[in-house]
C-alpha positions as CSV (number, residue, x, y, z in Angstrom):
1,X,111.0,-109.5,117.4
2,X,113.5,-111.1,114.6
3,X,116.7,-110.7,115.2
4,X,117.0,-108.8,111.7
5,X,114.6,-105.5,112.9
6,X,117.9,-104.9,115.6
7,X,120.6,-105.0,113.1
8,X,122.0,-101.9,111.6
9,X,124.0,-101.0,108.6
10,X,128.0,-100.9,108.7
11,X,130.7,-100.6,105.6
12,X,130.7,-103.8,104.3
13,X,134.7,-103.7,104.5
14,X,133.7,-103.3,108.3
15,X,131.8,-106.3,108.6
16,X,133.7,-108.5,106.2
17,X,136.3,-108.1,108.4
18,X,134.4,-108.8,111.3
19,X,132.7,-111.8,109.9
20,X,135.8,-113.8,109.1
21,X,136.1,-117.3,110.2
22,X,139.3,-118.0,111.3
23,X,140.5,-119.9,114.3
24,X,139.7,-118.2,117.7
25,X,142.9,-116.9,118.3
26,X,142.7,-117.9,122.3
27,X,140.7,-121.4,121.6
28,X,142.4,-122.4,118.5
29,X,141.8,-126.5,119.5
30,X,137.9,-125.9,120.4
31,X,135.5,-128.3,117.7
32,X,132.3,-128.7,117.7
33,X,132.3,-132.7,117.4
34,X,130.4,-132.9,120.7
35,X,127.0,-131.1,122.1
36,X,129.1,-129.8,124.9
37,X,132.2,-128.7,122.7
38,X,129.8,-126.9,120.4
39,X,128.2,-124.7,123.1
40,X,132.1,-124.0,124.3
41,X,132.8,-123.1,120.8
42,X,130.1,-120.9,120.6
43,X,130.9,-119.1,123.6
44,X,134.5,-118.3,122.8
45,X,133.6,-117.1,119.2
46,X,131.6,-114.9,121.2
47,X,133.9,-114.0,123.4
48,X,136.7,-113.3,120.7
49,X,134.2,-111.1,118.9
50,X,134.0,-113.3,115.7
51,X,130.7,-112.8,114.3
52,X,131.6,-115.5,111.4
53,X,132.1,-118.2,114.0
54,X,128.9,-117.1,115.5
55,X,127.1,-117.3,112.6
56,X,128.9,-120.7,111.4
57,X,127.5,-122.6,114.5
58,X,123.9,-121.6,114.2
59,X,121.9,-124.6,112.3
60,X,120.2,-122.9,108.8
61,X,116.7,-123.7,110.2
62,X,117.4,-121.4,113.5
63,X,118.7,-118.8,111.3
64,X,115.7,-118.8,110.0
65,X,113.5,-118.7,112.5
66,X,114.6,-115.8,113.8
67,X,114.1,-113.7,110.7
68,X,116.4,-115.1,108.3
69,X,119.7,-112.6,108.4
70,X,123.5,-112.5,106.6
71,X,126.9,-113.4,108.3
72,X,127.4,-109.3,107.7
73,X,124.0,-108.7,109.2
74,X,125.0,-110.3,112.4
75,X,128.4,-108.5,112.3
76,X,126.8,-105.0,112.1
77,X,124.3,-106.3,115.2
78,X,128.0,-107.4,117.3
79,X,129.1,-103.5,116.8
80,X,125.6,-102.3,117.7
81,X,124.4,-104.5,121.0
82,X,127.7,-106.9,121.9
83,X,126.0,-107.3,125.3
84,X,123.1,-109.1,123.9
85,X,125.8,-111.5,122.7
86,X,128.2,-111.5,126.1
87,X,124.7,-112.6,128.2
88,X,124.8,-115.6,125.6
89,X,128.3,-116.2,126.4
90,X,127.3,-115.6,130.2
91,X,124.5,-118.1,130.4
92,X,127.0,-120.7,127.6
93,X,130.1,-120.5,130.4
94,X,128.4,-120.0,133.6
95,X,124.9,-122.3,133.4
96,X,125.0,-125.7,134.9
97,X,124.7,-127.9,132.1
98,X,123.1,-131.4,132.4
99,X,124.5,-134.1,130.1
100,X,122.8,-134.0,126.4
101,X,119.8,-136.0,125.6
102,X,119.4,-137.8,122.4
103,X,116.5,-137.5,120.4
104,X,115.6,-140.1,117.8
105,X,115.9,-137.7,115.0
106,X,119.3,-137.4,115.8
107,X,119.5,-134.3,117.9
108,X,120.2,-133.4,121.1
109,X,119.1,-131.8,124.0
110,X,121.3,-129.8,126.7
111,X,119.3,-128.4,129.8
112,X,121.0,-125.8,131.2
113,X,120.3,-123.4,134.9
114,X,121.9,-120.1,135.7
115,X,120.5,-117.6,138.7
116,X,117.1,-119.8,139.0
117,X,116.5,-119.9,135.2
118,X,116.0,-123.1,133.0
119,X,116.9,-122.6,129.6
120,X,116.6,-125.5,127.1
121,X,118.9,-126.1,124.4
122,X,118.7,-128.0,121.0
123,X,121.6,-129.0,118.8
124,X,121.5,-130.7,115.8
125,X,124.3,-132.0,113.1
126,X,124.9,-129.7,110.1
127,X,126.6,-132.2,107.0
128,X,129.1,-129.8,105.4
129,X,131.6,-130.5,102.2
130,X,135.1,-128.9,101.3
131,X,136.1,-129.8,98.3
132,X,139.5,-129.3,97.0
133,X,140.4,-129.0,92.6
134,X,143.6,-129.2,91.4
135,X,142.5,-126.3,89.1
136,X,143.8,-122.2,89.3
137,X,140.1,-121.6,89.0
138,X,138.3,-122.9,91.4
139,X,139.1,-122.6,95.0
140,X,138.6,-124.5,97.8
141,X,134.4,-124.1,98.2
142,X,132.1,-125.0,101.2
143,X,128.5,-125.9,101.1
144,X,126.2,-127.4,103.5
145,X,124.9,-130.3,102.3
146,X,121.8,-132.5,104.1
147,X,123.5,-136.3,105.0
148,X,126.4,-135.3,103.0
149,X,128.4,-138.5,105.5
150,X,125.4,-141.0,104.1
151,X,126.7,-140.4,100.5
152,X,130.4,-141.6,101.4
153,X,131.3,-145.9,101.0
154,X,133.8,-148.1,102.1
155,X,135.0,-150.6,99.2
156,X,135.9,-154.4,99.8
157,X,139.6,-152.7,99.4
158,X,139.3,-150.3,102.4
159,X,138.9,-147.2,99.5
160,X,136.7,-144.7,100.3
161,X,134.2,-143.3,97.4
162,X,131.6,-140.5,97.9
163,X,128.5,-139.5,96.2
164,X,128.7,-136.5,93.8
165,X,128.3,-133.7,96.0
166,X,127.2,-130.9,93.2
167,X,128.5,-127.2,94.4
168,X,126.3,-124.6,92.5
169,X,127.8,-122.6,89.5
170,X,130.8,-124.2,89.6
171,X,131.1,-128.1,89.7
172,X,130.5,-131.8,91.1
173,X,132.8,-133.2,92.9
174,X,133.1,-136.4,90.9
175,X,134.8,-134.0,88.9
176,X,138.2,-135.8,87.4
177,X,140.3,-132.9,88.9
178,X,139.4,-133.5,92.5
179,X,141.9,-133.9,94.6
180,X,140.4,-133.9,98.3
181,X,136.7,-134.0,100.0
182,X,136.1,-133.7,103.4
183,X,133.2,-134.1,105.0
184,X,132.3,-132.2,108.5
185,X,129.5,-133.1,110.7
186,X,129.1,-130.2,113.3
187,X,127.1,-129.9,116.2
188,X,125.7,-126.8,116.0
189,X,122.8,-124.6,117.9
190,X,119.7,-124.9,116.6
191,X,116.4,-123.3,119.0
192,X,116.0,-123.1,122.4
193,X,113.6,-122.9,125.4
194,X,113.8,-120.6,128.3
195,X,111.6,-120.7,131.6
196,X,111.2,-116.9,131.6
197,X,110.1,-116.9,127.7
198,X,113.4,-114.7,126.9
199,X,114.9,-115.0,123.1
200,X,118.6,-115.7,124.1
201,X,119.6,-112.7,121.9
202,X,117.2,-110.4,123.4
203,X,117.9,-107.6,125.6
């Protein structure tokens, strides 16, 4: 079953507000620069009820997988089954975790063992870029972007230069009014494996 057939419909003030992705008020240091940091980021997010965070460190392709679904969609499921989530959070805090594995693509691999059960765990990097205008108009805007880093250059100088990084409807950011770019490259969840043949949002 996808993960979309279990959700249910809320206000979306309701899950706007529940989606937001601000800092986890209890965690507010946690990143997800590392394998292990991301599945400890994951598990607070969970843990503070912040379905945005939730939905921000799931890689696109997993999202996918599982039925393709919104950040409010995933809101509306926290409300409706929060134990679903809190057994994630369980099996994130309490599983013995053996140190990551490196794939050659890139990814990484986390084996991790709770109660007699095996569950394997693949994270990959997601490239995102915040760009920042010196314009009224247009805010600061977010887009994932595949091997965003790869576009950025070091100059004989020691000035850094990036690739136009083009954000929908609205601009490039070799745009003369740019003022900042910053490049992210998370760690985030993206499939898993478990002994038993469980989905790790299933019941």
């Amino acid at each position: 079953m996808s993960l979309r057939t279990a959700l249910v419909p809320v206000t979306f003030l309701t899950a706007f507000l529940a989606a937001c992705a601000c800092p986890i008020p209890h965690a507010p240091n946690l990143t997800r620069d590392s394998p292990h940091e991301a599945l400890d980021f994951l598990a607070a997010s969970i843990r503070a009820r912040r379905p945005g965070l939730v939905y921000d460190s799931l890689h696109p392709r997993l999202v996918k997988t599982l039925g393709g679904f919104s950040v409010v969609e995933l809101a509306a499921s926290f409300d409706e089954a929060p134990g679903r989530f809190d057994r994630l959070a369980d099996l994130l805090e309490e599983g013995a975790r053996a140190p990551p594995e490196l794939r050659p693509d890139g990814a990484a691999v986390i084996q991790l063992t709770k109660a007699g059960t095996k569950v394997t765990l693949l994270l990959a990097r997601r490239d995102r870029a915040e760009a920042t205008f010196d314009s009224e108009w247009t805010p600061v805007t977010r887009r994932d972007v595949p091997d965003a880093a790869a576009t950025v250059t070091v100059g004989d100088d020691g000035s850094l230069s990036a690739g136009p990084v083009v954000f929908p409807g609205i601009r490039s950011t070799d745009a003369p009014d740019l003022i900042r770019l910053q490049i992210h490259r998370d760690w985030v969840l993206a499939g898993w494996r478990a002994d038993d043949g469980r989905s790790l949002f299933g019941p």
